[in-house]
N, C-alpha and C positions, 0 to 999 in steps of 0.2 A: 423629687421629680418622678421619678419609678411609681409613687402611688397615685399621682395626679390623672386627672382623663386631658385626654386631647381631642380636639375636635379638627374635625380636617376636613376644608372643602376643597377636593382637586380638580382644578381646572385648567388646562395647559393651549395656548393659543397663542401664535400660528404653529401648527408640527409641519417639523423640514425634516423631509427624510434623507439618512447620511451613511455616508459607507461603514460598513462596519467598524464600528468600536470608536467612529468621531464624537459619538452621540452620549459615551456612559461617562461615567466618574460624578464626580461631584462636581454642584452649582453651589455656590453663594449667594444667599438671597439676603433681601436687603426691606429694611421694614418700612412698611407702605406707608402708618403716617406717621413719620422722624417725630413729631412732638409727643405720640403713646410713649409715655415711660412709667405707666400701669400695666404690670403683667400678672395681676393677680386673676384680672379678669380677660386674661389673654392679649396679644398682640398681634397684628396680622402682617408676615415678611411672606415678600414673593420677587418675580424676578420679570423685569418687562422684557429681555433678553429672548431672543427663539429658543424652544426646548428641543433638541435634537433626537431623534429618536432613529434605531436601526429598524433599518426598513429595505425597500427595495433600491437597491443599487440603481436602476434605472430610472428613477423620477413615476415610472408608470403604476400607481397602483391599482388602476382596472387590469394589469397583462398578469403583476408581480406584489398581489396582496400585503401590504403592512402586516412584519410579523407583533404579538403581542408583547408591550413594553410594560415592564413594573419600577416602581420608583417606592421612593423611603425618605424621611426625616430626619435629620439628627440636630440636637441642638445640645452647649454644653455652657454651664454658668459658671466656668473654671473650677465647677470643684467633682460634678455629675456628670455623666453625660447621658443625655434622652435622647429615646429612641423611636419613631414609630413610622409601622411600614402597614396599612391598610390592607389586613384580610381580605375584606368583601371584593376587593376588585378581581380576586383569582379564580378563573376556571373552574369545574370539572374536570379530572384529568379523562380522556379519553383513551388515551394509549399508555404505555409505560415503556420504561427504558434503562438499566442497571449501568451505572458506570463507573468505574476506578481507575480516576485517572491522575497522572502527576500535572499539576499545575504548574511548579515552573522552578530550577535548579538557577537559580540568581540570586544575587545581592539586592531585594526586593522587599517592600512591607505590604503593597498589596497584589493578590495572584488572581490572573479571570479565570473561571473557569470552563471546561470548553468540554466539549461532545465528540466524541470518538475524532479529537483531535481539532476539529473545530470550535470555531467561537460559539458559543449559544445561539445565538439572532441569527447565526451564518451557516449553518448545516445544508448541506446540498440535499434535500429530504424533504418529499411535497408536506410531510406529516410538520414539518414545522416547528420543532419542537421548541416547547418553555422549560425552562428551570423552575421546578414547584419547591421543591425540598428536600431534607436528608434522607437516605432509605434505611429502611431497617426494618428485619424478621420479628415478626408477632411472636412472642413466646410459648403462645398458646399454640395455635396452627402452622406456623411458618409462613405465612403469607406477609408478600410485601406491602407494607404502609410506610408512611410519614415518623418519622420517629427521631430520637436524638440524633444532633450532628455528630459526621465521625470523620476527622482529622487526621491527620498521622504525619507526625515529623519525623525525619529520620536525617539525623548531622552526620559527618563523615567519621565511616569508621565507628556508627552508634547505633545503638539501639533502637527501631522503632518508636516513637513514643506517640497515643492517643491525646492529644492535647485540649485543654479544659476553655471554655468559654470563661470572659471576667470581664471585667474592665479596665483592661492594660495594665495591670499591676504588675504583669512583667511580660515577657517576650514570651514567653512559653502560652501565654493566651493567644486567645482568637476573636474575631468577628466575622459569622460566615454570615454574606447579605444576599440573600436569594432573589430582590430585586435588583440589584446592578449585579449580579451574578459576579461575586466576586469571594476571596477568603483573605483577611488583613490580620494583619499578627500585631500582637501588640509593640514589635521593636523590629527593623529590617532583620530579613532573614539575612545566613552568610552565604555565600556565594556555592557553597559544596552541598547546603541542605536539598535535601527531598521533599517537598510537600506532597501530602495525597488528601483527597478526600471525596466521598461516597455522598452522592445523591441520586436522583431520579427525574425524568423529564415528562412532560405530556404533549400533547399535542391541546393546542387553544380551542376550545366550543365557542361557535358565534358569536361576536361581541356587542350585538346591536342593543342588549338589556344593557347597554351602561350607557348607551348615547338615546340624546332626546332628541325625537324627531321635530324637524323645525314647524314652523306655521305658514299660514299663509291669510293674511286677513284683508279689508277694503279693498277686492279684489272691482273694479268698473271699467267700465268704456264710457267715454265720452267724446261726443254729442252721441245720446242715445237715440235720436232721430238725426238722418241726415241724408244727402246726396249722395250721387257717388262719385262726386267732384271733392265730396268733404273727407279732409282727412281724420281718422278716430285714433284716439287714445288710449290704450290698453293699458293701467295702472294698476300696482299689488305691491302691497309690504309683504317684505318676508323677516320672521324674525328666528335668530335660532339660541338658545341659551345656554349650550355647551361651551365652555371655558371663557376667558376674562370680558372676549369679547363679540361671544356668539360664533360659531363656526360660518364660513362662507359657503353659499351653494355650490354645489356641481353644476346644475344648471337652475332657472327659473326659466318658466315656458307658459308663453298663454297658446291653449288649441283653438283655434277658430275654424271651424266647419269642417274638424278633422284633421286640421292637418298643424303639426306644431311650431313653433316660433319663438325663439330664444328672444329674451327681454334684458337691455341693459339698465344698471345700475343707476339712478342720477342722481347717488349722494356726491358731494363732493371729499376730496380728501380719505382717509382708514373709514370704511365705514363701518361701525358699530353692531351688529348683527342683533344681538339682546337687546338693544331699546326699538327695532324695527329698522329696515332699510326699504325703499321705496323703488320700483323696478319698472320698465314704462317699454312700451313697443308699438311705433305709430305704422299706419297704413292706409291705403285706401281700400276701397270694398266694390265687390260686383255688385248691378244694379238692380232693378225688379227683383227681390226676393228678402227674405228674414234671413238671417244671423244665429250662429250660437257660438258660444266662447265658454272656456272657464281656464284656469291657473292651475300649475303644478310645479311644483319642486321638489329637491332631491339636498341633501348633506353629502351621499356619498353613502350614509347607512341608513337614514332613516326618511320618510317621503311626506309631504304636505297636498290638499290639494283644497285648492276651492271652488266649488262647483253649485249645483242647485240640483239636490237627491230629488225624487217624487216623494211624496208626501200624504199618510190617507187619512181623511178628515176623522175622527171622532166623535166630533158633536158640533153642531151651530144654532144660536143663538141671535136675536135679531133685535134693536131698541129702536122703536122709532122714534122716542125723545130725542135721543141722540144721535137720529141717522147713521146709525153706524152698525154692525154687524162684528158678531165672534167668531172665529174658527178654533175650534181646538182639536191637535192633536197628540195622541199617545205616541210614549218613547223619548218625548225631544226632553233637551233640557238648556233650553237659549236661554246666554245672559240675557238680562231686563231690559226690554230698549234696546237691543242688537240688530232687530230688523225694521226698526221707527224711521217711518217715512222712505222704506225701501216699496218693495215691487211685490206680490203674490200674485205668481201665474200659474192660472188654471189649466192641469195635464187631460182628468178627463170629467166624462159628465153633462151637465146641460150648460155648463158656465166654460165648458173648453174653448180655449183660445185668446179669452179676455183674462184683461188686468185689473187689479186694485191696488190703491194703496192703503198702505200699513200704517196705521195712526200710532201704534206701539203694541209692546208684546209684554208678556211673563214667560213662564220657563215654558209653558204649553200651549198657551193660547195667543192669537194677533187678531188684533183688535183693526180690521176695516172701515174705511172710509165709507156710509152709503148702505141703505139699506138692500141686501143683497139679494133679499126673498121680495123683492118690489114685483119683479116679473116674476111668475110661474114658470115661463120659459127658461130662464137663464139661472134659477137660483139652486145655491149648489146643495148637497146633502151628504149624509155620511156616508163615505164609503170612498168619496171623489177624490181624487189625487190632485193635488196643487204641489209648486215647486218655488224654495224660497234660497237665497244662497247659504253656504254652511261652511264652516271650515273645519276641515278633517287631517290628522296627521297619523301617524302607523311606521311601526319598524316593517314591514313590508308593503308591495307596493300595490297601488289602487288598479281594480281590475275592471269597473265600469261608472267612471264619472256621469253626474249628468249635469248635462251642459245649459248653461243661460240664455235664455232670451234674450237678443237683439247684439248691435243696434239693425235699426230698421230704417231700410234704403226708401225712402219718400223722396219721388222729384216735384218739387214747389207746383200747385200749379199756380195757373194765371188768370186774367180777366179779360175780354174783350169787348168794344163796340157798346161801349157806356153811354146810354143816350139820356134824355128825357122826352117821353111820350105827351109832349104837352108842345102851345106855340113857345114860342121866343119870352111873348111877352101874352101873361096869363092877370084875368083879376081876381083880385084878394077873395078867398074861398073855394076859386076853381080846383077843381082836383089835379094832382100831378102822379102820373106813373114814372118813375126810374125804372131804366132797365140795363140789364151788365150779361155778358154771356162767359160761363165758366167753364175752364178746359184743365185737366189732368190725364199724364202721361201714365200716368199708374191707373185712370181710373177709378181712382178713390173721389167718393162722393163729398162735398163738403163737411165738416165738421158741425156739430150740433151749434146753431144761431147763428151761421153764415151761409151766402154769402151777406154781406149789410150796407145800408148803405149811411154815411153818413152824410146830411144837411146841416148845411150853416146861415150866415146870414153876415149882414155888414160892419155886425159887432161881434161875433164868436166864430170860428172857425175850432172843428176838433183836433185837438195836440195831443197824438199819443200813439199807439203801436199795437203789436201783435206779440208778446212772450215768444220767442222759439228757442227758449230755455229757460228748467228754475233749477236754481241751487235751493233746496231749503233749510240747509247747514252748514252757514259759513262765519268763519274767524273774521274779524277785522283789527288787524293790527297797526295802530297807526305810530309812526318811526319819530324819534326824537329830532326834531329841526333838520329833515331831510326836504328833498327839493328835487325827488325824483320824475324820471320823464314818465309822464303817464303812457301806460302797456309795457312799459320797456322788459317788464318781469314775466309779464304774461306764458302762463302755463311753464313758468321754472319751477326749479326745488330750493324750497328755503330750509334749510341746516340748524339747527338750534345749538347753538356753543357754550351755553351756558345754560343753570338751571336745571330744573326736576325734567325736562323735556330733551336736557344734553345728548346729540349723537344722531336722534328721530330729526326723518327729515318730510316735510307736508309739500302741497304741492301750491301755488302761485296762481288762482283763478288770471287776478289781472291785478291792475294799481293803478292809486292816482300820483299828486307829487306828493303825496306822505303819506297813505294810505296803502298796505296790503290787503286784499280778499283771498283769504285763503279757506280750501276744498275743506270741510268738515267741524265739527265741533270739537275743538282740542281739550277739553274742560271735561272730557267724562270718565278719567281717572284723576283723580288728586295724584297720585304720584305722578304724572306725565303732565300736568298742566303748566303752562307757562305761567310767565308771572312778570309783571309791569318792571323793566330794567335789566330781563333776559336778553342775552344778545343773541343776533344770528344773523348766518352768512348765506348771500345771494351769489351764485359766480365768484365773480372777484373782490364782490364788496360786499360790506358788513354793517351790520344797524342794532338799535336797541329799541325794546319794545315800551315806547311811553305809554303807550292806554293800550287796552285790549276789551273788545267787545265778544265776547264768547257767543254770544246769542243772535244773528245772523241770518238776510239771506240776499241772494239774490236773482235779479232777472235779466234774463240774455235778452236781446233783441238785434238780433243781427243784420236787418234793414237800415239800421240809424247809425247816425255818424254824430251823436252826445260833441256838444266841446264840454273835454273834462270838466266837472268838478262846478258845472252852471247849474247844476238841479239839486246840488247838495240845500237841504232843507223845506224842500218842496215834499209834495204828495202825490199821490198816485192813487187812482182808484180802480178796483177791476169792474170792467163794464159787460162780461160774457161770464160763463162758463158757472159750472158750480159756486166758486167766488164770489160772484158776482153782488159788488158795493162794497165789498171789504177795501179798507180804507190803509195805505201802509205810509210809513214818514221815508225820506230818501235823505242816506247820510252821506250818500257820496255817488259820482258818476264817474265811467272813464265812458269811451266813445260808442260801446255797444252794453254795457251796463248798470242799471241799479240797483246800489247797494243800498238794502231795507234792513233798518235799526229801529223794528217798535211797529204798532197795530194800533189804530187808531178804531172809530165807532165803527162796527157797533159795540165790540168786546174791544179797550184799551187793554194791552200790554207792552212790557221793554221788549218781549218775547217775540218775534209778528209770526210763527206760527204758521206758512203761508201752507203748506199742507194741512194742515188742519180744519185751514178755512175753505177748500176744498178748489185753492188753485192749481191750474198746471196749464204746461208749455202748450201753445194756440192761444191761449185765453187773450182776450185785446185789455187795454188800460189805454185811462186817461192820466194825462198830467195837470195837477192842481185843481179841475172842476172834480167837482163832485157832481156827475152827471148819473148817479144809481140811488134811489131810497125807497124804504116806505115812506107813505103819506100819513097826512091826516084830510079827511076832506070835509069840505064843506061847500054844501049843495049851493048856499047863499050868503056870501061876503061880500055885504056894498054892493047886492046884485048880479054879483059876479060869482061861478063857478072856482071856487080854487083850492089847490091842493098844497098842504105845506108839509118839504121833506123833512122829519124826526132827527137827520142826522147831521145839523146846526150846518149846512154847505158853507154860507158866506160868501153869496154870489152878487158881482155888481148888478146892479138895479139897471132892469130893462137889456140884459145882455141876451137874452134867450128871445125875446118880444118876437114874434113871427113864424119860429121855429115849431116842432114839431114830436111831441113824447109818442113814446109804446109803452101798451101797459106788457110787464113782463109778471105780473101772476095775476091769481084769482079769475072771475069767471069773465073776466073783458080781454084777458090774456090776448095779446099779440095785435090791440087795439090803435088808432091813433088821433089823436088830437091836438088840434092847434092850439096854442101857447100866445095869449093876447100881452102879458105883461110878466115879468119879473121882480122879487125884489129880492133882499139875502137870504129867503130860505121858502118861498111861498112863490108857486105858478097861479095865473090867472088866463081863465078863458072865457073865448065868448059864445061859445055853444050854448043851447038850454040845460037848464040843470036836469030835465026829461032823457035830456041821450047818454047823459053819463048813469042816471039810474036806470035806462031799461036797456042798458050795456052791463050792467053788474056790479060796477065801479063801486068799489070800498073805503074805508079808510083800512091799513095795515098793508094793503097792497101795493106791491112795487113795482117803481117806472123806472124808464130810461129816457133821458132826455137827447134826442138828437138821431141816438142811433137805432136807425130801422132793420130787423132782419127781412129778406127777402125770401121768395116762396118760387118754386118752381115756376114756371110758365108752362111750359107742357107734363101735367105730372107722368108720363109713361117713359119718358127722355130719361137712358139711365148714361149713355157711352158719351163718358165726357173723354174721349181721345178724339176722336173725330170731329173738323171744324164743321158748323161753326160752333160746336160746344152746344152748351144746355145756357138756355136762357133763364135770369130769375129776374121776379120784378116786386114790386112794392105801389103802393097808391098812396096816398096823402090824402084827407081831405079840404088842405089846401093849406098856403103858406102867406105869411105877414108882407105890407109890403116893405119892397126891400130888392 
C-alpha cells in the first residue's frame, strides 16, 4: 500500500458550518458502488452525510469568513495502514508563528492541538491562523522551515522522551495529522503523561484558485416582441461543478435596464448544480421603448455572467449563391453551433441598429442569413462592432457587462373602415378597389408585404394566420399512454430523473394530451441527451419518454384558438416574408401552436430548418393550400393562358375559378390577374396571352394566389397614430362570378 499511487478527487457538498471542534474527527465513508470488489484498479467510498467544517460561529460568512479546512485519508486492509493527505490544497504560509504547547495531561489516545491555548479554527486573531507543520531550525542558517515532527512525552516522575513516528507497534509512537490538527499515539496515554509538541501556523492566501467559478448559459427572454400588457420571461441555467453536486449560488440575477433582479430556481426537489439548474423571473415592462437585459451570478467565490460584449469585425465575406454573408472576428473562440439561429446586433457602423440571423458558426466566424452588402447603405465592414451573447465566468467579479437587446415593447396595431371601392354588384371583369386604413400607437410603419388583403370566393375562403412567434429548436417528447389536458404544462420545468440528462431540468413550450414541446434541442451533447424510456417529472406528476423528436420547431400564433391536436398531419405554407412557399408538415397542435416535424418542397427534410429558410415571427401562413409557387407557363394551352405550380399543390378542381394571383417576383412583380379555372396543380385564365408577355411574365417566377399586398394611398402619409390612419388600397382587374 506505501508504494501504490492514490488518486483523489475532493469534493465536499453541502458545507455546514459548526462550532468549533463539531466538525473534526473522523468520517466513515462507505463505498459508492457495494458490487466494486476490484480494488486493483481502485474503488470509489464517499459519504452522502454533510461534511462539517469549523467555520464561523455565527452562520454569517459574508460578516465572519470561513476559516481554511484540511482533511486526510486513511484506509487499513487489517494488516497496513494508508495514508494520504493532499499537498496541493495548502497555502503559502504568509505569516508565521512558533509554538510549544502541552496538548493535553489525560487518559487519552488522540490530543488537538491548539494555539497559544486555543483550538486551531478558533483563535481570536483576524490573521486566522492554519496548522501547516512541524517547525524546525535549518542547520545551515538557522531559519525557521517545515522540518521533522518534534513530540515529547514526558510520564510521571520521567524523563522527557522525543518519540518516534511508526505504525503503532507500540505506544511510544505517533501520528501527528496536520489536517485534523491533531497528535494520536499509538496506545492511550496515562492519565499523569505530558505531551508536547512543536509546530508552526500561517495565515490562509485566497482560496479562490481551488473553487471553479460557476456558469451561466441559455441565458433569454421570452416573448421577444411583445406589449406591455405581455408578461416576459427571463430564463438561465446556471451550472456549478464544485463538489458531488455542484455548489449552489449566492445569488442569480438577471439586470434589466440597470437595475437587478433576483431569479428563482424552478427545479423541483435537491437541485443538481453540475448537470445545470434552470432559474426564471417574470415581469411586466414599460411601454414605448427597447429593453436590455443580461444574467449574473455568484458561488460566493467565484462569479458567472452572460451578457453580449461588443464585438470588432475582422473580415466579411459575401455568397450570393447562398444568400448568405460571413462575419469573422479575431480573439473568439465559440463552440460550433453555439450561436445557430441566435441574434447578431449591430453596435456601430452603417448597419447599426439592425438584426440578423445567425445560420451557424465555427470558432471565429457566423455565418448570416441574407446578403449583407445588398445595400451600400447598410452593409457592414471591418472595424464595425456587433454584439452576440457569451458566457463568461472569473474568480473575480465582472466590471462592465454588456447588456442584450430586447425584448421590444410593440403595441399591435389595427385596421379600420375596410371598404370596397366598387357597387354592391359589379360585372365579371369590372375592376375592384379594396381599401383598409392602418393605425399604430408606436407608429411603426407596416411590415414588408402588408398591409394585404385577402379574396375569396364560394368555394375557398383563406385558413391561416400571422406567426407572432418562432421557436426554431424544439424537443418533442411524446409520453408513454398519457392523456394529458392540453396546455396544462405550459411554460413548466420538466426534471429528467433518469438517464444521461438525470438532475437537468428544460423548460415546457406547451402540450397536447401526449405530446411535450420543449425550449431547445436536447440532443447537442451525447452525454446529456435523453433517450426513449427516460423518465421525468412535471410538478407532481411523472412520465416516460416513448418517442423523441430531437429535430423540431414551432409557431406561435397568438390570435387563434387551434382545438388541440385537429391540424396534426396537415400543412402549412408560408405565404410572406423571406419564407415565403416553404412548405412544413404539422405534427401536432395545442390552441395557439404548431408543432413542425419535417420540410416539405422545395428542399424535403426530417429537419424543417425554419430559419434557415428565412422565416420569422410576422410572416402570415396558410393551412393545407399551397397557395405560393413558381410556375411554368404557357402562353397557349387549349387556347387558354395557364400557369402550372412546380411544387405538386393538389388543389381541388375549380376551387380558385374567379379568384385573383400577384405575381410576387420577376419583372411583372406585384402584378394581378384573374384566375378563370383550376385543376390540381395548373391556373387558367382568360386574359390574352399579349398582357402576360408585355407584363414580363415567366416561367420560374413566383405567385401567390389570393393574397394581395396593398400600397399606400397617399404616399406622403407617414403618422399612423392619428385617426383616421393611413389608408392603403389594392385594385383587381376583376373577379369570377360568384
Amino acid at each position: 500500500a506505501a508504494a501504490s499511487t492514490v488518486y483523489v478527487t475532493y469534493h465536499c457538498t453541502p458545507i455546514v458550518w459548526a462550532p468549533e471542534g463539531a466538525g473534526t474527527g473522523r468520517i466513515t465513508l462507505s463505498k459508492l458502488d457495494p458490487g466494486d470488489i476490484d480494488f486493483s484498479d481502485g474503488a470509489i467510498y464517499t459519504t452522502s452525510e454533510p461534511v462539517y467544517f469549523d467555520g464561523p460561529a455565527t452562520g454569517n460568512i459574508a460578516k465572519d469568513p470561513p476559516r481554511l479546512n484540511y482533511y486526510s485519508f486513511a484506509a487499513s486492509d487489517g494488516f497496513t495502514r494508508a495514508k494520504y493527505a493532499p499537498n496541493d490544497v495548502r497555502p503559502s504560509p504568509g505569516a508565521y508563528g512558533i509554538e510549544m504547547d502541552t496538548l493535553v495531561t489525560a487518559d487519552q489516545q488522540t490530543y488537538r492541538m491548539t494555539f497559544n491555548g486555543f483550538p486551531v479554527s478558533s483563535r481570536p486573531d483576524p490573521v486566522s491562523p492554519v496548522l501547516l507543520g512541524p517547525l524546525a531550525s535549518s542547520p545551515v542558517d538557522g531559519d525557521l522551515a517545515l522540518g521533522n515532527p518534534v513530540v515529547i512525552l514526558t510520564p510521571e516522575d520521567g524523563m522527557p522522551q522525543v518519540l518516534p513516528q511508526g505504525d503503532f507497534a507500540s505506544r511510544m509512537e505517533y501520528e501527528l495529522d496536520y489536517v485534523l490538527g491533531t497528535v494520536r499515539l499509538g496506545a492511550p496515554g496515562a492519565p499523569a503523561d505530558l505531551v508536547q509538541a512543536s509546530y508552526w501556523f500561517a495565515r490562509a492566501l485566497p482560496m479562490v484558485r481551488y473553487n471553479n467559478p460557476p456558469v451561466l448559459t441559455s441565458g433569454r427572454v421570452t416573448p421577444e416582441v411583445g406589449s406591455q400588457f405581455t408578461t416576459y420571461t427571463y430564463t438561465v441555467t446556471y451550472t456549478d461543478t464544485d463538489g458531488l453536486n455542484g455548489t449552489a449560488p449566492t445569488y442569480v440575477r438577471v439586470v434589466i435596464d440597470g437595475t437587478p433582479y433576483s431569479m428563482e430556481c424552478v427545479s423541483p426537489g435537491v437541485p443538481i448544480y453540475r448537470n445545470g439548474v434552470e432559474y426564471r423571473y417574470q415581469t411586466k415592462l414599460a411601454p414605448n421603448m427597447s429593453h436590455r437585459y443580461y444574467f449574473e451570478a455568484s458561488d460566493g467565490y467565484g462569479y458567472a455572467l452572460f451578457h453580449a460584449p461588443s464585438i470588432l469585425v475582422s473580415q466579411t465575406s459575401f455568397d450570393a449563391a447562398s444568400a448568405t454573408s460571413v462575419v469573422s472576428a479575431l480573439g473568439q473562440a465559440w463552440k460550433p453551433s453555439v450561436h445557430k439561429n441566435a441574434t447578431i446586433a449591430w453596435v456601430t457602423g452603417k448597419r447599426a441598429g439592425k438584426y440578423d440571423t445567425i445560420l451557424d458558426n465555427t470558432a471565429s466566424t457566423l455565418t448570416v442569413g441574407g446578403l449583407l452588402n445588398a445595400d451600400a447603405a447598410t452593409q457592414p465592414v471591418v472595424g464595425d462592432q456587433f454584439k452576440v451573447t457569451k458566457s463568461e465566468s472569473s474568480l473575480t467579479a465582472f466590471t462592465a457587462p454588456g447588456a442584450i437587446d430586447g425584448p421590444f415593447i410593440n403595441d399591435a396595431p389595427y385596421l379600420t373602415d375596410g371598404v370596397i371601392a366598387a357597387a354592391y354588384a359589379i360585372k365579371r371583369g369590372d375592376p375592384v378597389t379594396y381599401m383598409v386604413s392602418y393605425h399604430d400607437s408606436d407608429n411603426d410603419a407596416p411590415a414588408d408585404g402588408y398591409p394585404m388583403a385577402w379574396v375569396g370566393g364560394l368555394d375557398w375562403e383563406f385558413n391561416g394566420g400571422i406567426t407572432s412567434r418562432i421557436y426554431g429548436d424544439v424537443t418533442l417528447i411524446t409520453g408513454d399512454n398519457e392523456a394529458w389536458t392540453p396546455s396544462q404544462f405550459k411554460d413548466q420545468p420538466l426534471t429528467w430523473i433518469t438517464g444521461k440528462r438525470v438532475g437537468i431540468t428544460d423548460t415546457i413550450l406547451d402540450n397536447t394530451s401526449n405530446m411535450l414541446i420543449i425550449s431547445g434541442r436536447l440532443d447537442l451533447s451525447i452525454t446529456t441527451r435523453p433517450e426513449v424510456s427516460d423518465r421525468f417529472s412535471i410538478l407532481q406528476a411523472t412520465g416516460t419518454a416513448a418517442a423523441i423528436d430531437y429535430r423540431a420547431a414551432a409557431f406561435v400564433d397568438d390570435t387563434k384558438a387551434f382545438v388541440p391536436d385537429v391540424l396534426a398531419g396537415e400543412r402549412i405554407q408560408m405565404v410572406t416574408g423571406s419564407g415565403l412557399g416553404a412548405v412544413f408538415n404539422v405534427a401536432a397542435n395545442t390552441a395557439e401552436m404548431l408543432v413542425i416535424a419535417g420540410r416539405q418542397l422545395p428542399t424535403s427534410s426530417d429537419d424543417p430548418a425554419v430559419v434557415a429558410t428565412g422565416v420569422a415571427s410576422g410572416d402570415s401562413y396558410s393551412i393545407h393550400d399551397f397557395l405560393v409557387g413558381a410556375i411554368t407557363l404557357n402562353l397557349n394551352d387549349g387556347g387558354l393562358v395557364s400557369m402550372k405550380f412546380n411544387n405538386s399543390p393538389g388543389w381541388e378542381t375549380g376551387q380558385f375559378a374567379g379568384l385573383v394571383i400577384q405575381m410576387m417576383s420577376g419583372t411583372a412583380v406585384w402584378k394581378n390577374y384573374t384566375i378563370l379555372d383550376n385543376t390540381a396543380d395548373t391556373l387558367y385564365f382568360s386574359q390574352q396571352a399579349s398582357v402576360f408577355v408585355n407584363d414580363g411574365v415567366a416561367t420560374g417566377d413566383v405567385v401567390r394566389i389570393a393574397g394581395l399586398k396593398m400600397d399606400k394611398k397617399s404616399p406622403g402619409e407617414n403618422d399612423y397614430t392619428v385617426a383616421p390612419g393611413v389608408y392603403y388600397t389594392v385594385t383587381i382587374p376583376g373577379l369570377g362570378l360568384g
